[in-house]
N, C-alpha and C positions, 0 to 999 in steps of 0.2 A: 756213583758215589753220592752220598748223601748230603746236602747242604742245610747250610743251617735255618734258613726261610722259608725249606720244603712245607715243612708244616701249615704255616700260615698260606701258602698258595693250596692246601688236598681241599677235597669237598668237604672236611668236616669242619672246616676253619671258614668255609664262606659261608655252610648252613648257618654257626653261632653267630658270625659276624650279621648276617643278613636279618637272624632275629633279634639278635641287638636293636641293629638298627631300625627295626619294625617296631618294637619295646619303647623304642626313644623318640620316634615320628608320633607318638603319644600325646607326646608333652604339646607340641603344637597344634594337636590335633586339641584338644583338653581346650586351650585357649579358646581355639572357635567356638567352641561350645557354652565356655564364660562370653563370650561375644554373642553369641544367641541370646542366651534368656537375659541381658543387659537389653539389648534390643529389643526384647520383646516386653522386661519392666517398662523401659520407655515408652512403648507404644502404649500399655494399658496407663499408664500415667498422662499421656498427649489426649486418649480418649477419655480420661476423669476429667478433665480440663474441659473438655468438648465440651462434653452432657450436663457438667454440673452447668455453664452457662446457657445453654438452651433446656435444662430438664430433664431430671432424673426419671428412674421408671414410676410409672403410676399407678395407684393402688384406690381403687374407689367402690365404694360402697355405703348405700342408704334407697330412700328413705327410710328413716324409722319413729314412730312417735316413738315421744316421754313425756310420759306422766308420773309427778310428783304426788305421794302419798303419806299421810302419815301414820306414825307406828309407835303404840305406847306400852312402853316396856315395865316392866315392874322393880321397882328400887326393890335391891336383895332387905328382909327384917323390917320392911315398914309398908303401908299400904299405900305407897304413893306409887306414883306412875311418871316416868321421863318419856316426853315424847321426843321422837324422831324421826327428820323429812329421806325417807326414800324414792326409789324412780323404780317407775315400772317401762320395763322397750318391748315394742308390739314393732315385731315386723311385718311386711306387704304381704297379702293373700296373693296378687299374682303380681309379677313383675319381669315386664318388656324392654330387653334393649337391646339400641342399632347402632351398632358404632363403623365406622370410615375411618381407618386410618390410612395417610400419606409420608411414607416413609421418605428421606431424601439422606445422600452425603455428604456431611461434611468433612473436607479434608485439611490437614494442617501438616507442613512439611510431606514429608511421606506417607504419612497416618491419615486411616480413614476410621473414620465412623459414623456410625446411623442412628437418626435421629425421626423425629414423627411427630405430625402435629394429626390429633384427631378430634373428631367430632360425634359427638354420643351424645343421644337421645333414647330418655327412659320414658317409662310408663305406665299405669299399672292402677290396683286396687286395694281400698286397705277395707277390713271389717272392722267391725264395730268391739272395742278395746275391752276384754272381760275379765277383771279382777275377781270371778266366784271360785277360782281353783285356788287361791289362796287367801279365800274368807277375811276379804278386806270388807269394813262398812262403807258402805257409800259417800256418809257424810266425809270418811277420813280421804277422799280422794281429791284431788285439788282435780276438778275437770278443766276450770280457769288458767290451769298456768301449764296445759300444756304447749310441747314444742317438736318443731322436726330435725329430726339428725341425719349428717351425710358424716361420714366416716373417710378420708382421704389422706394421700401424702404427695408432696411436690405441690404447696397450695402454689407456690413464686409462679408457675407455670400456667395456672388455670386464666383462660381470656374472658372478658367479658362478663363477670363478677358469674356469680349464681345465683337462681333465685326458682321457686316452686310454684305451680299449679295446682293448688288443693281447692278440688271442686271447681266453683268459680272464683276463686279469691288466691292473688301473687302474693308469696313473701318470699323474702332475700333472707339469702344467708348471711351469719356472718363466724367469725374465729374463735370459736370457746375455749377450747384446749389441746393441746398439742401433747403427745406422749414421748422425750426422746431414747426409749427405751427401743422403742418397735418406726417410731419416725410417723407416727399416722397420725391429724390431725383431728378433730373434731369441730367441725360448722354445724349453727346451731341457729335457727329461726325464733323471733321475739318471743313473747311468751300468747298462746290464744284459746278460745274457750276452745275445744272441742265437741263438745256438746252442741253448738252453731251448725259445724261442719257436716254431720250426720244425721241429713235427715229421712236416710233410709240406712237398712244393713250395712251396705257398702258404699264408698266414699274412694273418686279419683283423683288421680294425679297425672302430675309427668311434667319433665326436665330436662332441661338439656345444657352440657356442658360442653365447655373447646379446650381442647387441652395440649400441652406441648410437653414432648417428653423422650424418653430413651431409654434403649436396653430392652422395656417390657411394658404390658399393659396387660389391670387384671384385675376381674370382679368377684365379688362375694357372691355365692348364692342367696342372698336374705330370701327371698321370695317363696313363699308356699311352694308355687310354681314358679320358676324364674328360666327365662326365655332369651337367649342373647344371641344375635347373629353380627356379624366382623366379618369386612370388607377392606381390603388393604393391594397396594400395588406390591407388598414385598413378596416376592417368588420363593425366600426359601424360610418359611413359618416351621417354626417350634414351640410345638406346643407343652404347655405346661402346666403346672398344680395340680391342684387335687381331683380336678374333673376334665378328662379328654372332650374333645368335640364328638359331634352324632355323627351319622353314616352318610349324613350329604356334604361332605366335605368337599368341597373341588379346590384342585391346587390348578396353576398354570406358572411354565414357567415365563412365558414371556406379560402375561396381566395382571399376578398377583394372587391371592385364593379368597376364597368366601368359604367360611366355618360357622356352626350355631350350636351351640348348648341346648339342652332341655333339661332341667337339672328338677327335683321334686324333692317335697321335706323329706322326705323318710332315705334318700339318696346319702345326705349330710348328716355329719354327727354334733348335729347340735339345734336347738329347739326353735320353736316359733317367737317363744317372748322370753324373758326374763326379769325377775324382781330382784329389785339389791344391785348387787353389782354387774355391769354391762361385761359380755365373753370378749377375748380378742381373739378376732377372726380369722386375722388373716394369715394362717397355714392352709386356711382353705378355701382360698380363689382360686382362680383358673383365668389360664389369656393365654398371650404369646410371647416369645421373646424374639425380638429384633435384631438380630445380632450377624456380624457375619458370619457363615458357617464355617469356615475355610479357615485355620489361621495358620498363616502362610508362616511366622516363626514354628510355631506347631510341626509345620513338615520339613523345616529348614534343621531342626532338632533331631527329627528320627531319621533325615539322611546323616546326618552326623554320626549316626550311633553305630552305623555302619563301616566306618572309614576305618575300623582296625580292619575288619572283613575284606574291602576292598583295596587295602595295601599289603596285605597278608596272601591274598589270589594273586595280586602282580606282581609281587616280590617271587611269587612260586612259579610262575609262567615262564618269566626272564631265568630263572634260576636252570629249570628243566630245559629251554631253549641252547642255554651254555653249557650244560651237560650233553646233551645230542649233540649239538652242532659241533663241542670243544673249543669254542667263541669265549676268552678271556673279556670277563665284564670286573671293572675295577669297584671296589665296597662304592666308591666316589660316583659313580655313574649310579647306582641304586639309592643314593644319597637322594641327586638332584629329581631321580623319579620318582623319589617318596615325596617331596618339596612339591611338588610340580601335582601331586595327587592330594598333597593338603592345600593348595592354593584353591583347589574347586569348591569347597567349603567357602570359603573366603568369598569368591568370588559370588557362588548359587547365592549367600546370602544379601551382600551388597545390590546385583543386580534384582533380588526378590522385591529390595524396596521399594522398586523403581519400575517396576515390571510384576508380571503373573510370574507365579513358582512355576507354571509350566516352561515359558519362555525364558525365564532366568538357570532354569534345569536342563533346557537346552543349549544354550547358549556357555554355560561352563563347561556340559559334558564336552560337546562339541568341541569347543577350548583346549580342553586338557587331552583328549583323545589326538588331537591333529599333534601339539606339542609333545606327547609322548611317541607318538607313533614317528615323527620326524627326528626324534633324536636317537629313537634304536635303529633308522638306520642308519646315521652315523657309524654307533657302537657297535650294531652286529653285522655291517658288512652286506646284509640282506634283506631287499625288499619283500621276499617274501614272510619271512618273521616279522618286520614289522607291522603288514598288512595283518599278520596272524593276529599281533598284538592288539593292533588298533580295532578288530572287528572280538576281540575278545571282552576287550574294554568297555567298548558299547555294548555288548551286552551283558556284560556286570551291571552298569549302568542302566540301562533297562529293565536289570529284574528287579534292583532297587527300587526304581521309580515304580513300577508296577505294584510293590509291597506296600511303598508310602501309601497310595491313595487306596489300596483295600482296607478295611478294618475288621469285619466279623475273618475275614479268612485270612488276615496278613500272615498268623503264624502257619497255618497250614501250607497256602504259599512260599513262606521262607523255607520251610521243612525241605519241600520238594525242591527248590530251587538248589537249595543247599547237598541236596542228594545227586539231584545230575550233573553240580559242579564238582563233587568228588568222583564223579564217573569217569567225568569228560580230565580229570586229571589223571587217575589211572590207567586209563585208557593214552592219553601220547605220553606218559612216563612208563609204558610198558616195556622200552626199548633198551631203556635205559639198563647196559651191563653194569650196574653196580659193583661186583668183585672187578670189573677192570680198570676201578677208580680205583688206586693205590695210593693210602697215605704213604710216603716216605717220610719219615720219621726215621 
């Protein structure tokens, strides 16, 4: 005889039910995932705080002479002439440099960040400055008043003021102008003959600055030839801009690496000098960036992305267990095992703060596997199912974890992965007499 409940107890009332429920373990799952990138605003918000009071990333570039010229233009309908002071920039024929940087961490609450103080020393030669490519007269050139330019940003930072070696004779920088379009400064040396300073073709230099800073560090090629080699204890270097390092690169992971440039004009898209108005350069430096490689909300995010995946398999496991076995599992009992598999979320993240995502991915899975596995056997009567369960679980979990830390191959990875877990579900739901499931209705 038929009753009226029949229906809500057949299989086809606990598959909707169960996907409901899978539908609706959503919503909580959704939350951690607002709870992630909060955490992780916060974390790049604790590290702007860091850096801006120790030092942003740094950007430097010079020596350059300027020399001021003048230019007489012709009033339109009258035979007068207005004159006007231009600048002509000669950059260095060769230019050397040796930068040391020492990276260290600072931490605040949870939050870390890297920071670096270095020390750079340049060097180099300049040629003798020729206004004949653009048929300036001699007289119109001010040789008296020229001056040397450094190009930088994060001046707050710089230790121990600046100041240059031209030939035999020191000047000090000082603060000309500041751009806050691009954030790059301009230091600028008094005004001097140049004519003085050359008393052959070429004329040296060299300087050295100390600098504090974050995120990045990164040089202009100005140089004819421009020569840079970088020494630093941080192990895991990213390189950047417009020019990679050369073939002798050595990394370590436990010392740091050492990297050099040899960069040449014709390398750069952009010239030796300039008259009129000065280029801005910098889309085409090259350095490193400091940064951690790792970001642990990063992978705390892409295990999340998974959590329909991984309650959608164990909602299906339990399901086909109750089917085989004919072990009554209550919606209620698949409630608290979805709860119990959003908790690991919650959980992998809170302990990531506090811990490696290794160790915090361990330590949840671990968690939720023991607490799951201990409460089917309650519900299903068998320690064998639940053994089945809990070694199932781990490796869901496993192949997760496996997918987060690959990148070129994750999706190929997940393909596969995703192929042999429909296998291995066809294969023990082959038993399953479905016509001997009778809706009564």
């Amino acid at each position: 005889m038929k009753t009226e409940n029949s229906f809500l107890q057949s299989t086809t009332a606990r598959l909707i039910l169960i996907g409901v429920l899978t539908i609706v373990l959503l919503i909580p799952l959704t939350f951690v995932q607002d709870l992630i990138t909060e955490r992780s605003f916060r974390k790049q918000e604790v590290i702007s705080e860091i850096t801006a009071k120790w030092g942003d990333s740094v950007l430097l570039y010079g020596p350059i002479i300027k020399i001021p010229y003048t230019v007489h233009y012709p009033v339109k309908n009258t035979t007068e002439t207005v004159s006007e002071t231009e600048y002509a920039y000669f950059f260095p024929e060769q230019l050397n440099g040796h930068i040391d940087v020492n990276t260290t961490a600072k931490k605040r609450n949870n939050y870390e960040a890297v920071v670096f103080s270095s020390s750079m020393k340049f060097d180099g030669t300049f040629t003798k400055p020729d206004f004949s490519s653009k048929d300036i007269a001699t007289e119109n050139i001010q040789w008296d008043k020229a001056t040397l330019l450094i190009r930088a940003n994060n001046l707050k930072s710089i230790k121990d003021g600046m100041k240059i070696k031209l030939g035999d004779k020191t000047m000090s920088f000082e603060t000309a102008t500041s751009d806050p379009a691009t954030s790059v400064s301009t230091l600028e040396t008094p005004n001097f003959a140049i004519s003085e300073y050359f008393t052959d073709e070429k004329l040296n230099f060299n300087f050295n600055v100390a600098y504090d800073g974050s995120q990045e560090l990164k040089i202009v090629p100005i140089g004819k030839t421009t020569s840079v080699s970088m020494k630093s204890n941080w192990t895991s270097p990213k390189f950047t801009g417009y020019f990679l390092p050369g073939g002798n690169l050595k990394k370590s992971d436990d010392t740091g690496f050492e990297a050099s440039w040899k960069i040449l004009d014709f390398n750069r898209p952009f010239a030796q000098n300039y008259f009129g108005d000065f280029p801005e350069l910098k889309n085409y430096s090259f350095g490193v960036d400091f940064i951690i490689p790792v970001d642990e909300y990063q992978k705390n995010e892409r295990a999340s992305k998974y959590g329909f995946l991984v309650i959608g398999l164990t909602f299906l496991i339990f399901f086909v267990i109750q089917s085989i076995s004919k072990i009554s599992i209550h919606i209620f009992n698949y409630t608290m095992i979805g709860l119990a598999l959003v908790m690991f979320y919650t959980l992998l993240i809170s302990i990531t703060e506090h811990s490696s995502f290794l160790k915090a991915y361990l330590i949840a899975g671990i968690s939720v596997v023991l607490m799951i596995s201990l409460y089917s056997v309650s519900i299903l009567k068998s320690k064998k199912f639940a053994a089945f369960i809990g070694l199932s679980l781990t490796g869901l979990y496993s192949f997760i974890f496996v997918i987060i830390q690959l990148e070129n191959y994750a999706l190929l990875a997940g393909s596969i992965g995703l192929f042999v877990i429909l296998g291995l579900v066809m294969y023990f739901s082959r038993k399953i007499d479905w016509n001997a499931i009778k809706e009564e209705v």
